[in-house]
C-alpha positions as CSV (number, residue, x, y, z in Angstrom):
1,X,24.5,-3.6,-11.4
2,X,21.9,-1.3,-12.3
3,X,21.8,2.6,-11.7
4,X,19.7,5.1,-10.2
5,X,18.9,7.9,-12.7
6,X,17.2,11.2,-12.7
7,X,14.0,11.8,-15.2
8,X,16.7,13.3,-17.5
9,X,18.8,9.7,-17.3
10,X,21.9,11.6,-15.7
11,X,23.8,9.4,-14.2
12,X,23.9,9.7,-10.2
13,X,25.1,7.0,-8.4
14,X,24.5,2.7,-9.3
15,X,22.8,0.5,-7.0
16,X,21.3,-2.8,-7.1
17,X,18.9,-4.6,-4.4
18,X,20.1,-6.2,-1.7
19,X,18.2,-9.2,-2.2
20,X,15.8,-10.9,-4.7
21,X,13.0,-13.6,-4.1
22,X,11.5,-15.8,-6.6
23,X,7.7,-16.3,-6.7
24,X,5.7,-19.3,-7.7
25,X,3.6,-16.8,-10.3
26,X,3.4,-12.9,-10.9
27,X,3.3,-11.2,-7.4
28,X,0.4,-9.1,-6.7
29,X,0.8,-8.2,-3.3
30,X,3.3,-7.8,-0.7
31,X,3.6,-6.8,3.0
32,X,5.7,-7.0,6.0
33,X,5.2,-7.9,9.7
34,X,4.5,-5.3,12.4
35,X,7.5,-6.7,14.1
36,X,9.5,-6.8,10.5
37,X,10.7,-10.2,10.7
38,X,8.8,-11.5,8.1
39,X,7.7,-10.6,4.5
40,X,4.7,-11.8,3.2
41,X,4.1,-12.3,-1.0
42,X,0.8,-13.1,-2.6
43,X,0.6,-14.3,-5.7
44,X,-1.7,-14.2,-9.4
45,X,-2.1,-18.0,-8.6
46,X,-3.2,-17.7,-4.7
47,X,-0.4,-18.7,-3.4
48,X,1.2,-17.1,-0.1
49,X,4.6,-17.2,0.8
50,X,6.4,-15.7,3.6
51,X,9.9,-15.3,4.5
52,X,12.1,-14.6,7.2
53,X,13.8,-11.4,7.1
54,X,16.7,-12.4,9.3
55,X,17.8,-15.4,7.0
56,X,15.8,-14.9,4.1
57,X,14.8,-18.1,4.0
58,X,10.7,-19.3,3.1
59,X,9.2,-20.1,6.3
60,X,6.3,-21.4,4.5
61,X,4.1,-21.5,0.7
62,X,0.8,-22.3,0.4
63,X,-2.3,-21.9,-1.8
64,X,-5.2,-20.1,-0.8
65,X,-7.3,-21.0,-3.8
66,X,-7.5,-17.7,-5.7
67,X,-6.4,-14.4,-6.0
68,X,-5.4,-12.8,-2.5
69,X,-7.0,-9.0,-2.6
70,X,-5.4,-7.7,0.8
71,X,-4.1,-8.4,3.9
72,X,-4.1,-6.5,7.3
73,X,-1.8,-7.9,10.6
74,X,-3.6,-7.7,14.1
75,X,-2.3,-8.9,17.3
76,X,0.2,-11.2,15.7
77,X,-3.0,-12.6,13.4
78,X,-3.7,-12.1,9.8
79,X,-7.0,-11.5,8.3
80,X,-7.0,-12.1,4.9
81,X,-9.2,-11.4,1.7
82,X,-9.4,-13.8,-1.1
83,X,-11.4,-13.6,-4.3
84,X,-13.5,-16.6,-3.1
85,X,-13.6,-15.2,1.2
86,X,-12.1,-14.2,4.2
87,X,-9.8,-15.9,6.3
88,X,-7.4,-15.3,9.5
89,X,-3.9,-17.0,9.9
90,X,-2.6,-17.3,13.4
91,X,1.3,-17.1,14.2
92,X,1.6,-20.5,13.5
93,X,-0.2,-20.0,9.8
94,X,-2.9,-21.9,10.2
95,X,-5.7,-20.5,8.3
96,X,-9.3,-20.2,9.9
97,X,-12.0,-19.5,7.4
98,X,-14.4,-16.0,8.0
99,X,-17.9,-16.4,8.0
100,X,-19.5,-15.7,4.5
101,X,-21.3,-12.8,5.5
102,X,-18.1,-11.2,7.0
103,X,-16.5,-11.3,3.6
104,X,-16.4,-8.7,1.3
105,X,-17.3,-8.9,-2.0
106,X,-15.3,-6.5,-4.2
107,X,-13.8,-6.8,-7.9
108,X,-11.4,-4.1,-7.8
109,X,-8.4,-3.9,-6.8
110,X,-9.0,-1.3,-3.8
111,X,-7.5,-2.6,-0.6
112,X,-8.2,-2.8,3.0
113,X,-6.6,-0.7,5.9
114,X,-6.2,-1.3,9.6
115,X,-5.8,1.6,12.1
116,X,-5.7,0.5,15.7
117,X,-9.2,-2.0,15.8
118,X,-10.9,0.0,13.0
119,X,-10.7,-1.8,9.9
120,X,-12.1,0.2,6.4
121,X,-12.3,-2.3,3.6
122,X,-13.5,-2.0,-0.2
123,X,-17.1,-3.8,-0.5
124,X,-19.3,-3.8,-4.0
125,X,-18.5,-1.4,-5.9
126,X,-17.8,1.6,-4.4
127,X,-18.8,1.0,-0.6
128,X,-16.7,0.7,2.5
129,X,-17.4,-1.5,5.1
130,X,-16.0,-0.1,8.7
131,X,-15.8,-2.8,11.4
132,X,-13.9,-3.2,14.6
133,X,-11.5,-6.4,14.1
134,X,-11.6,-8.8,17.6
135,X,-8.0,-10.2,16.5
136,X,-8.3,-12.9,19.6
137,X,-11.7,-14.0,18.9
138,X,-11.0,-13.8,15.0
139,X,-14.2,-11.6,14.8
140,X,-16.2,-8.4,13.1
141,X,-18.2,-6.0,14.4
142,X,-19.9,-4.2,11.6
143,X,-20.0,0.1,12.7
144,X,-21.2,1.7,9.3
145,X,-21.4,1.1,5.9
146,X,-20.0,4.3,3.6
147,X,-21.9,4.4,0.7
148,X,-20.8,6.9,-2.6
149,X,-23.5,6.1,-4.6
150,X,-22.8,7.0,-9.3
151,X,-18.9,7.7,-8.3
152,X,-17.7,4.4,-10.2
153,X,-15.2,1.7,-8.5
154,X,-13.6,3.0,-5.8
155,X,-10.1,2.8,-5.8
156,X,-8.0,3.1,-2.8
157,X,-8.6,4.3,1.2
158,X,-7.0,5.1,4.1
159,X,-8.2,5.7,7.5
160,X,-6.1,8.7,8.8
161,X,-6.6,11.1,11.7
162,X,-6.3,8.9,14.6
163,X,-9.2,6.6,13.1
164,X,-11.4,9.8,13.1
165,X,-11.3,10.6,9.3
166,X,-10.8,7.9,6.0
167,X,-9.7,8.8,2.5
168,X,-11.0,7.3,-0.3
169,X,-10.6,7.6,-4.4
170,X,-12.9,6.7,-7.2
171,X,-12.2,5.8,-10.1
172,X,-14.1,9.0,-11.6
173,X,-11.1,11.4,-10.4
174,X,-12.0,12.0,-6.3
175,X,-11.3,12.1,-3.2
176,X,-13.8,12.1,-0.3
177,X,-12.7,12.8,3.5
178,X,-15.2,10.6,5.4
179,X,-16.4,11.6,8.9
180,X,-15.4,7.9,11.1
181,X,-16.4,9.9,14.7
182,X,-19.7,11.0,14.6
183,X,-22.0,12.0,11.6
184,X,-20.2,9.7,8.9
185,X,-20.7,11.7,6.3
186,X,-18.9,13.3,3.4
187,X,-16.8,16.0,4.7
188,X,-14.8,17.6,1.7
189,X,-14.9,16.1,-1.6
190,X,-11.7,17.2,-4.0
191,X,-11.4,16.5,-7.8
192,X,-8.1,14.7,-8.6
193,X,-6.8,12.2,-11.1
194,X,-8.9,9.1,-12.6
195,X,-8.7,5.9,-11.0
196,X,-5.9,6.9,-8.4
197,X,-5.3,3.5,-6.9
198,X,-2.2,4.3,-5.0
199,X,-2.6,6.6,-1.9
200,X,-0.4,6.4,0.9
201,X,-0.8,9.0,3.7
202,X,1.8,11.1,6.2
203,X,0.2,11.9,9.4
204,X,3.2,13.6,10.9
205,X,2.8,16.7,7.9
206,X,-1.0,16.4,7.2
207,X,0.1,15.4,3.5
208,X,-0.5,12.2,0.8
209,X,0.5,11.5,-2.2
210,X,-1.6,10.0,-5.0
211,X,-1.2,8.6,-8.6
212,X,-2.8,6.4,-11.1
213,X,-2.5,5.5,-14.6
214,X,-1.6,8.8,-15.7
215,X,2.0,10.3,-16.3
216,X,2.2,12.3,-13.0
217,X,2.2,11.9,-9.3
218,X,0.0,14.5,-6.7
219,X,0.8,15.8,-3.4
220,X,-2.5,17.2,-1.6
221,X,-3.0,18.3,2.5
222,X,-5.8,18.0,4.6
223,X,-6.6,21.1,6.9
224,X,-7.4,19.2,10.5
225,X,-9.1,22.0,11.9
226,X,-11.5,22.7,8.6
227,X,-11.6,19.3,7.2
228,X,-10.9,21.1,3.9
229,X,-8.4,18.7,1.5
230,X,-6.0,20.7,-0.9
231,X,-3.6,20.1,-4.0
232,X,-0.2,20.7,-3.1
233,X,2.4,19.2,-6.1
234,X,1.9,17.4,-9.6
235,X,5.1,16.1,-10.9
236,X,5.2,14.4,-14.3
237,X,6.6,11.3,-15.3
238,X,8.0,10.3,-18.1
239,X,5.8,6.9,-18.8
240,X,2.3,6.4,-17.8
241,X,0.9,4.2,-14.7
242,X,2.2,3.8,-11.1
243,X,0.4,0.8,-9.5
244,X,1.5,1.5,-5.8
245,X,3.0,4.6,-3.4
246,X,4.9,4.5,-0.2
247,X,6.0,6.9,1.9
248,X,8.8,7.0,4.7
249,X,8.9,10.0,6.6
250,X,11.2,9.7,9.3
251,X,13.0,13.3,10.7
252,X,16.4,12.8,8.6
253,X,15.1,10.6,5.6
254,X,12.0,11.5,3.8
255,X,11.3,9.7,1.3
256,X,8.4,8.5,-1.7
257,X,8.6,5.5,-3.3
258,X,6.0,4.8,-6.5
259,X,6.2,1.6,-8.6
260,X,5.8,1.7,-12.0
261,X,4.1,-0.3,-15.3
262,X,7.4,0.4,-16.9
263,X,9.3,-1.9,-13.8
264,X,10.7,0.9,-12.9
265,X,10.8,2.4,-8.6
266,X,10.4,5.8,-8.7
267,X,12.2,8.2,-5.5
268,X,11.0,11.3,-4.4
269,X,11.7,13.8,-1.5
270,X,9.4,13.9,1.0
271,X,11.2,16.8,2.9
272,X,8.9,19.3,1.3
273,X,5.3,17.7,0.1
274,X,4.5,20.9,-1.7
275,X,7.7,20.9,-4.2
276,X,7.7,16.8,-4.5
277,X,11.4,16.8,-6.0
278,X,12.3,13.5,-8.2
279,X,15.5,11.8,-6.8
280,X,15.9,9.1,-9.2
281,X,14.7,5.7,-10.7
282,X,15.5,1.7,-9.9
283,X,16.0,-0.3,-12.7
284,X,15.7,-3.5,-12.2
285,X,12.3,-5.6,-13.2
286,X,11.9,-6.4,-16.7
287,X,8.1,-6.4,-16.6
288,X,5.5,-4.0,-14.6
289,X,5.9,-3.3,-10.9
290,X,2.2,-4.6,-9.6
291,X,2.7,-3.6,-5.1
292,X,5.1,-2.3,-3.2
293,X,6.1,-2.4,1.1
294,X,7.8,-0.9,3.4
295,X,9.1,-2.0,6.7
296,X,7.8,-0.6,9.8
297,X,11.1,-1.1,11.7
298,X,14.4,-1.3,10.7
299,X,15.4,-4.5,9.6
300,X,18.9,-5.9,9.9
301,X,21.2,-6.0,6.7
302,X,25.0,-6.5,6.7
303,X,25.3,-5.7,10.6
304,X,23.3,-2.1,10.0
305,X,19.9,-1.5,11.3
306,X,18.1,-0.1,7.9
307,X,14.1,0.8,6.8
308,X,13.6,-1.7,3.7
309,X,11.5,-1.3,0.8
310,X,10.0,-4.6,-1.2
311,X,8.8,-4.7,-4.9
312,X,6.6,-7.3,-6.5
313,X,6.6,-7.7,-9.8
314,X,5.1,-9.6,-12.9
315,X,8.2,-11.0,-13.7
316,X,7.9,-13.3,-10.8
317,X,10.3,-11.3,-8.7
318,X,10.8,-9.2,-5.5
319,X,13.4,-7.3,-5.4
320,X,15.0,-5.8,-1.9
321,X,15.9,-1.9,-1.4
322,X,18.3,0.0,1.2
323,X,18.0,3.2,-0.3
324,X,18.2,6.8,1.5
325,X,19.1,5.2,4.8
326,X,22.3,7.3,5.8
């Protein structure tokens, strides 16, 4: 059983997950279902797998042909981004390949995001495609391309705002509020870490929370009425790299979750963005934590209704969390 520490490796309480999965190869991407019955994995080798959340049993495995970038769920369909194209799965997972033109053709590892219809993805090298996704007729309509033109790769986004603003990071240390609604232009731009790949945004307090390959994680806020974006927190870490950031705000549990190089999850409160306090550390993986997830809805576990949260690791693993549920 392994324990949760504090950054000074006092001991607090032990706890191991719930529940691990093996994977066909190192796991590079996981999410779950709007609906949280099902968790999907993809794989270094192209292989998705997706299990059932009420048995835990694989529903189904099967090899995309490379690399899967991203996924987004719409209307019970999944359109999903490969190295080599796009392609939709249907509730029955069978795959319908995206015209060529409709795929995006980005290196990074900058995923996409899905608000409502509006879907932001990663094109080139630092462009975003913004398109309205037609989940029944498994089609795009292109609105505007954001362009950002010697910032290096860009690195993560997030549409926020009610679809009217998008975040996005480059891998030269920024962050650019985009205007979605009317002018799309560059609203605020904000200097931050290099190459902050995981972003994850609270709409409820107006706050995200960023990190990268350095040894710290930062809190900023966005000022709705000014558009003006704002530091807030940087907490160090004791070993460098987080690949991936979650957070959980619900009104009695709010909570961060980063995944490390080191295999290690990282907690910290969300009650207070501007104070960012550590809670602890999940040992469990032996090699680097690549993505994490969190469920949507409560998912049932031993009889008890509880918010899970999935790792994916190089070791081959995923491991299952119930942590700050009661």
């Amino acid at each position: 059983m392994k324990m949760i520490t504090s950054p000074s490796n006092e001991e607090r309480y032990r706890i191991s997950p719930i529940r691990v999965l093996s994977a066909s190869s190192p796991v590079t991407l996981l999410e779950f279902s709007n609906d949280g019955t099902r968790l999907l994995a993809g794989c270094d080798d192209g292989t998705l797998s997706i299990w059932n959340t009420r048995s835990w049993k694989r529903e189904a495995s099967q090899s995309l042909g490379s690399t899967i970038q991203w996924i987004v769920e719409s209307s019970s369909e999944y359109l999903i981004q490969t190295r080599e194209g796009a392609l939709f799965m249907n509730p029955h997972l069978k795959t319908f390949s995206l015209n060529p033109k409709d795929s995006c053709t980005h290196l990074g590892f900058c995923k996409a995001h899905l608000n409502g219809q509006v879907l932001a993805a990663p094109h080139n090298e630092a462009d975003v495609w913004v398109r309205t996704l037609h989940a029944p007729n498994r089609s795009l309509t292109h609105i505007v391309t954001l362009e950002k033109g010697s910032s290096g790769m860009i690195c993560a986004l997030k549409i926020i705002a009610l679809g009217k603003r998008l975040l996005a990071t480059y891998e030269i240390g920024k962050i650019i509020l985009w205007d979605l609604e009317g002018s799309h232009e560059q609203l605020h731009c904000l200097d931050i870490l290099q190459s902050a790949w995981a972003l994850d945004w609270d709409p409820v307090c107006s706050s995200g929370l960023l990190s990268g390959p350095a040894k710290e994680v930062v809190s900023f806020k966005l000022n709705d009425s000014s558009d003006q974006l704002r530091l807030l927190k940087s907490r160090s870490l004791p070993t460098e790299g987080i690949s991936d950031i979650k957070i959980r705000s619900r009104p009695k549990h709010k909570l961060a979750i980063a995944s490390s190089w080191d295999g290690t999850l990282r907690l910290f409160s969300w009650a207070f963005p501007s104070k960012l306090k550590a809670l602890g550390a999940l040992k469990f993986h032996t090699e680097a934590l690549n993505c994490l997830a969190a469920s949507r809805v409560p998912i049932k576990v031993e009889g008890k209704e509880v918010f899970l949260f999935a790792g994916g690791s190089k070791d081959e693993r995923i491991s299952l969390w119930n942590v700050y549920n009661e």
